[in-house]
N, C-alpha and C positions, 0 to 999 in steps of 0.2 A: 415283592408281594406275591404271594401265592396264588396260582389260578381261582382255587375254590375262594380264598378270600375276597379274590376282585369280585366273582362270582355274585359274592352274599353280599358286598358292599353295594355293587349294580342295582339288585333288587332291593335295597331298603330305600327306606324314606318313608314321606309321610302321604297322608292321604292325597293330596299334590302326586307325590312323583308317581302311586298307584294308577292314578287317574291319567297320567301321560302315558306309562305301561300300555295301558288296554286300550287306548285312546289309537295308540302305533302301530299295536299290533292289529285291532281291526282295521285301521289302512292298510296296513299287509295284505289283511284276508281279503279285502274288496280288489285292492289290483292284482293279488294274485288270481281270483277270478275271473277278470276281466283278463287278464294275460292267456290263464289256461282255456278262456272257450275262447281268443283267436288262435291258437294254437290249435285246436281240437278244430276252429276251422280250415284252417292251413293243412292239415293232417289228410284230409277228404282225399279218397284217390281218385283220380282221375282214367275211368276204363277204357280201354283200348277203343278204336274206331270198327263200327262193324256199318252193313248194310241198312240196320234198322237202327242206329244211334250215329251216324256221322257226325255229329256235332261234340262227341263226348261225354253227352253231359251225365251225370251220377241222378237215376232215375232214381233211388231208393229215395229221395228229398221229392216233396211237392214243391217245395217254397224254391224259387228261382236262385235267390240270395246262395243257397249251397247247393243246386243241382247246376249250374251254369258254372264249367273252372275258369271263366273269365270275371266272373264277381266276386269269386273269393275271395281275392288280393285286397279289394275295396272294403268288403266285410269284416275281413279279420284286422286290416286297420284302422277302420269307427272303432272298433273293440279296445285295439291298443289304444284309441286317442282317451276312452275313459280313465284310461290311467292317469292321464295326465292332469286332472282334478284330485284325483284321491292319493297321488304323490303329495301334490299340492297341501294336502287336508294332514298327510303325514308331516310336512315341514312345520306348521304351524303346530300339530298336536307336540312336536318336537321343542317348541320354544311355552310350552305349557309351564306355570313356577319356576320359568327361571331365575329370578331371586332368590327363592328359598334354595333354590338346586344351589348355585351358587355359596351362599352361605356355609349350605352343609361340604360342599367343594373346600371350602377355606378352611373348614375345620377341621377335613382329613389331612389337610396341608399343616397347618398349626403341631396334627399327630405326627408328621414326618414325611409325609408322602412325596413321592417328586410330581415335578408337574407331569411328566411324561406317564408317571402311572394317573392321576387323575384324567387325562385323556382320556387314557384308554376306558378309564372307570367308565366314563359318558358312553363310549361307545361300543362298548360293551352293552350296555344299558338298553340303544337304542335296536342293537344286532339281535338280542334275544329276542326283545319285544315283536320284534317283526318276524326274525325264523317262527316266534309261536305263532303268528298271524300268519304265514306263510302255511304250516305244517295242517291249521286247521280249514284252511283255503285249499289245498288238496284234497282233506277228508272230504269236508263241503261237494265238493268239484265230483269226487267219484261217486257220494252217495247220491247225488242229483242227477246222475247218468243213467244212475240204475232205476230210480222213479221213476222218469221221466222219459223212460223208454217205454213207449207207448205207437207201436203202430195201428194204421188205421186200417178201416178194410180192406184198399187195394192194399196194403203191404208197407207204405208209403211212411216215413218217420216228420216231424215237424221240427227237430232237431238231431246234431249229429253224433247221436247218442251210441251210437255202433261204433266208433271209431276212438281212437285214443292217443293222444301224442306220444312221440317215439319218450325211452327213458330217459336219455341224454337232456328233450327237450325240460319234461317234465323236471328232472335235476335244475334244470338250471334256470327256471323260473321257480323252483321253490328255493333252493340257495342262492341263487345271484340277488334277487331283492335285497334279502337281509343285508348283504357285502355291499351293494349301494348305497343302501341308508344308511350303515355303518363310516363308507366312507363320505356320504354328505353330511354328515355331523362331523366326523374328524375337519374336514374342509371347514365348516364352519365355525369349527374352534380354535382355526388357525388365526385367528386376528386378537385371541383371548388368551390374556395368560392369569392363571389363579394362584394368586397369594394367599401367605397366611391371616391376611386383613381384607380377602375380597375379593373380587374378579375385577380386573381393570383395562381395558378397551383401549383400542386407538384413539385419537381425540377428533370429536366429529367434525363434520364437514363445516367451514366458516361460509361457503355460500351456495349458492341454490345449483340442483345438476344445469348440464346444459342441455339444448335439446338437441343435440346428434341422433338420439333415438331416432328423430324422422326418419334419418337414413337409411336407418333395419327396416322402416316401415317402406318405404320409398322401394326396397331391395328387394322384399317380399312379395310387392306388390307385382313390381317388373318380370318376377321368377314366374307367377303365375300367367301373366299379360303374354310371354313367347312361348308359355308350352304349346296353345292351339298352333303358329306358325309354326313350331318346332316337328310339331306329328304332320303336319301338311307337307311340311318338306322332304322328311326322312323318312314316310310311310313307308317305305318298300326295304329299310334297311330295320331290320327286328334288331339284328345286334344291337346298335345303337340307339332302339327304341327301348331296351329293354331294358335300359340305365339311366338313361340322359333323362325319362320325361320322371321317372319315380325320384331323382335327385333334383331333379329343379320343386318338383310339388314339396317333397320335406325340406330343401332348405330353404324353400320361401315360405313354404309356413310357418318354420321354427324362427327364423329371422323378424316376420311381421308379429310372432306371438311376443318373441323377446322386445321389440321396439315397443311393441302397445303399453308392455308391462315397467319398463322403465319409463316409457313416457308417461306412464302416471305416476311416477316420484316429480318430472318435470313438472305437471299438472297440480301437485298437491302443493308445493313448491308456490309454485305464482297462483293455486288458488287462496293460500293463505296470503300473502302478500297485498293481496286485492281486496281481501277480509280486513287485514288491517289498516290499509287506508282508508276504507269506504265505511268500514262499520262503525258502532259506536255504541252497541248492547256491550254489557263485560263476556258474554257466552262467547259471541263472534270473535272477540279479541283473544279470549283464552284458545281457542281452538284457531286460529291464525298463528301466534305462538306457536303452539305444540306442533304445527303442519309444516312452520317456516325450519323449526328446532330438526324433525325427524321426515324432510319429504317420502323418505323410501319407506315410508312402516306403510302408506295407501298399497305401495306395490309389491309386498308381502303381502297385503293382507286383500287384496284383489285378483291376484292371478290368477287364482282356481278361476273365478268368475269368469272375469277377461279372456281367458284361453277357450271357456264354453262357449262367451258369445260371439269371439271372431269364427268360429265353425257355425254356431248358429247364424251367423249372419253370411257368410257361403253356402250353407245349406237353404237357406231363404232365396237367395238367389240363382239357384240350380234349381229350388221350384216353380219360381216364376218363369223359367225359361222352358221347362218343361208342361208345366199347365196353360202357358202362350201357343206351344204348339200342338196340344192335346188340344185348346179350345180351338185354334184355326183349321186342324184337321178335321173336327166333329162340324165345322164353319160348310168347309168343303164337300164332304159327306151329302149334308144334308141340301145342297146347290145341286150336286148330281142325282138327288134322289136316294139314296143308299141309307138302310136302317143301320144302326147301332154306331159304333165311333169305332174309337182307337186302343190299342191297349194301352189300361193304365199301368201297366208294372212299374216305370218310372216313379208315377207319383203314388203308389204302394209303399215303395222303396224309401222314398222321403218320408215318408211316415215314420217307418223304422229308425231314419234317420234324427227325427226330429224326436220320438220316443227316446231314444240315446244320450240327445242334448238335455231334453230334462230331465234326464239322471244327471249328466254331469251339473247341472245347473241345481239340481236339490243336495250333490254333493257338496260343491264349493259352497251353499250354503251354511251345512257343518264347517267348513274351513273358519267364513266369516266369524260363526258366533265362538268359535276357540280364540280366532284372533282375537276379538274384541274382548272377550272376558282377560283373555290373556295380558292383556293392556291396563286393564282397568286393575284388574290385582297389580300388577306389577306397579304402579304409581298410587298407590290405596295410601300410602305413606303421605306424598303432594297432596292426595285430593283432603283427608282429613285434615291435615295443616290448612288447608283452604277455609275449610268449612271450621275449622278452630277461631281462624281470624274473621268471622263472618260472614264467611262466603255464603247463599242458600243453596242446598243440594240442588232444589230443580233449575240453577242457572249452571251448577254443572252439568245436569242432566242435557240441558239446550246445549254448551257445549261439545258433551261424547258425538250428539246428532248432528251439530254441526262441521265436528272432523270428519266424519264417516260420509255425509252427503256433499259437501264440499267437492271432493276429490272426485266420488263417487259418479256422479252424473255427467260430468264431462268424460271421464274417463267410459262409461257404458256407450256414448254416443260413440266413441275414439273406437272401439274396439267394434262395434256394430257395422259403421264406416269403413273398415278397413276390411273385414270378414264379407262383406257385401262385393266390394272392390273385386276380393279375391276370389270370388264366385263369377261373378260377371268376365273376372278374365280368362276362364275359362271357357266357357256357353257365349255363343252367337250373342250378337248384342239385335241382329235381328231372324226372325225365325221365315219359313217361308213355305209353303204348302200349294198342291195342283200343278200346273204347267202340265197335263197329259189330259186325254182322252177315257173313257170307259163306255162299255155298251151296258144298256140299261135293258133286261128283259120286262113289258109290260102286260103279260100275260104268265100262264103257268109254265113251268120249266118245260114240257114237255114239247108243248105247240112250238117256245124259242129256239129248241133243239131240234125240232125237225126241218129237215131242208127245204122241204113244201113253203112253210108258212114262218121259217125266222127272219125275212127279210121284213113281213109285215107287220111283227111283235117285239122286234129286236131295235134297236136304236143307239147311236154314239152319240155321250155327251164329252164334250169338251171341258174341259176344268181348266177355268184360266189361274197363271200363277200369281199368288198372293204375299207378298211380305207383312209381317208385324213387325214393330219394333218390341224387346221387349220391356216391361216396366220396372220400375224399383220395386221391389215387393216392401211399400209402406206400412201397410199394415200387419205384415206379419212380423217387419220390425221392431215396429209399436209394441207389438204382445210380447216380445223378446224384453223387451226395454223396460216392460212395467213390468214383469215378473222376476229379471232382476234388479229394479227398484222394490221389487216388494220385498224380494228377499235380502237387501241391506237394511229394510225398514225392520223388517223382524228381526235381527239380528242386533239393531239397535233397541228394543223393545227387550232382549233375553239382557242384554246391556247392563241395561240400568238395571235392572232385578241385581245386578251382582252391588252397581255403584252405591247402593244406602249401605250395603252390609262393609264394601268397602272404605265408607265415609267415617265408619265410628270412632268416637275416639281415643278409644282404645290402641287404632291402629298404630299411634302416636309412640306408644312404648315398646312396636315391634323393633327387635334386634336387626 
């Protein structure tokens, strides 16, 4: 088969496969963005030491976040962690009409094709759609450098619009995407082989996963829990600081993110199990079924989420531990007499941070409602056979809702819990402010500075040292919890808009 032919074969299909097209390719454009401004922040140079900048830092930035080169690191990888939702958003946009895709699979097969050129056809498919999402995340990227470069009147930038990633980098965050996705869809159609009668799969699992997962969770937890001993002990050796503690924080993140996300196949798994013994609506039963049938579709169709709230829920707890000692030092303060408090750059900073997670969390929102639509079409066949032999739509309806929250809510508390953990083992579990002295002028500065009269205006107060411990940040968990409850709720709501059109029975004569 000829390139141009694979080519034009890649881009047909029908309104389906369009809608996967643009669906993958704007995942592209969003993690390419997300890619290229940490990059652009990684880029920032770092100027020489002189008499009036000892510290390093890049004065042309007001905002800490890019004039300080020790924040960089931390900034441009919140940046890279958004990716890790809108990859998410691309796998699922990827499993968009897979029936029909299929189908049309079998036909090119039926025309002669081998399986190995049908491969490729897919990923071909999915390689374009993202090089285009890529190419125009680039455009994006430079044309919003050039707007957006606005200095203020000291001279001062709000972003690091002067600067530009080297070319090499720039290559390979616009061509390495596509080659990923490319080869995470080749990987995933390693278990699939397409006949001339259909696509036909491994034969699925006869019993429910097991929960080993804990142990990724278990691992993750531990990686976080030694890095504070870790820098306590090795402070004085850089070499070995400057590997050991950035390799313990990613592979216990990436291990607690993977345990969370296959512990909810375990979860969906024994939540249906529990549905079927206990319940006794027909909704409850059919979505027991379906959950006991496919544990793993919660943990696809969760991840984006999952992955946002375990950082949400570390970043909740790197603000309570910071607002613990922002309040005990303003505590203090105001004991010794001294106006104003502490700098909040910390809790500035979580702001930004927590800004971030609700992108990621309105992103995997999109994931959700692809999944879920993606599901309901894909079974439009079952559901109208249902509803042929009586079934009533809105006990399928209570059904869809009861797969989706089922899983759903243990699995938000699983991943909140664990993201929490991972924070706390970082930050002091208790804070601790004063143990020193300060003199307190009670007159005008002039009278305290003179030597005549500062012994009768001048005074030492003592600050005794104070511990807190600090607290779970409940409610901010809370708010974590019910906004990704809300956004399954909605998701289940775009849902059912698909499930009537899905029910018809019409559906009955699809090929």
């Amino acid at each position: 088969m000829r390139p141009t032919t694979l080519l034009r074969l890649a881009l047909a299909g029908t309104r389906t496969d369009t809608a996967r097209v643009v669906l993958t390719a704007l995942s592209a454009l969003l993690a390419t963005l997300a890619g290229l401004a940490a990059l652009t922040v990684l880029a920032i140079p770092t100027p020489t030491a002189t008499d009036e900048n000892q510290n390093r830092w890049s004065e042309q930035y007001h905002n800490a976040l890019l004039a300080q080169p020790g924040l960089r690191g931390g900034t441009a990888l919140a940046l890279l962690m958004l990716m890790i939702p809108v990859l998410a958003l691309a796998g699922q946009c990827a499993r968009l009409g897979a029936p029909a895709r299929d189908r049309r699979l079998a036909a090119l097969r039926l025309a002669g094709a081998t399986p190995g050129q049908v491969t490729r056809l897919v990923v071909l498919e999915t390689g374009v759609a993202a090089l285009l999402g890529t190419l125009v995340g680039l455009g994006v990227h430079l044309v919003g450098r050039n707007l957006l470069h606005r200095p203020d009147a000291q001279g001062q930038l709000a972003l690091p619009t002067d600067v530009l990633p080297s070319t090499g980098a720039l290559a390979g965050m616009v061509l390495g995407l596509p080659v990923v996705a490319a080869l995470a869809t080749a990987l995933m159609l390693r278990t699939v082989t397409t006949s001339p009668l259909g696509g036909s799969r491994k034969a699925a699992r006869e019993r429910g996963p097991g929960p080993w997962a804990g142990l990724l969770i278990g691992f993750g937890v531990a990686s976080f829990a030694v890095i504070r001993p870790v820098v306590h002990r090795f402070a004085d050796d850089d070499e070995l600081m400057a590997w050991l503690v950035p390799v313990l924080f990613a592979v216990g993140a990436l291990a607690a993110m993977i345990g969370v996300v296959i512990g909810t196949g375990w979860l969906s798994y024994h939540c249906g199990r529990l549905l079927r013994r206990h319940a006794r609506g027909p909704a409850a039963l059919l979505a027991a079924g379906r959950l006991m049938a496919d544990p793993w579709a919660g943990s696809r169709t969760f991840a984006a989420l999952l992955a946002a709230l375990i950082f949400g829920g570390g970043a909740a707890a790197q603000r309570a531990y910071f607002g613990t000692k922002d309040q005990l030092e303003r505590e203090q303060s105001r004991f010794a007499g001294l106006d104003g408090g502490t700098n909040p750059f910390y809790l500035s900073t979580m702001d930004y941070v927590d800004g971030a997670i609700a992108v990621a969390i309105l992103i995997a929102t999109g994931g959700l409602i692809v999944a879920l639509v993606e599901g309901i079409v894909a079974r439009r066949r079952a559901y109208a056979a249902l509803v042929a032999t009586g079934v009533p739509r809105a006990t399928l309806s209570r059904s869809v809702a009861w797969q989706a929250l089922a899983p759903a809510v243990p699995a938000i508390l699983l991943a909140l819990t664990v993201g929490t953990l991972l924070g706390r083992g970082l930050a002091e579990e208790k804070v601790s402010a004063g143990g020193g002295s300060t003199m307190i002028c009670d007159a005008t500065a002039a009278l305290c500075e003179d030597p005549a009269t500062s012994a009768q205006y001048n005074r030492i107060v003592h600050i005794p040292e104070v511990q807190r411990a600090v607290p779970v940040p409940l409610e901010h968990l809370a708010w974590l919890g019910a906004g990704a409850l809300a956004a399954v709720l909605v998701t289940i709501g775009v849902g059912l808009l698909f499930l009537r059109a899905s029910t018809a029975l019409d559906e009955l004569r699809t090929a």
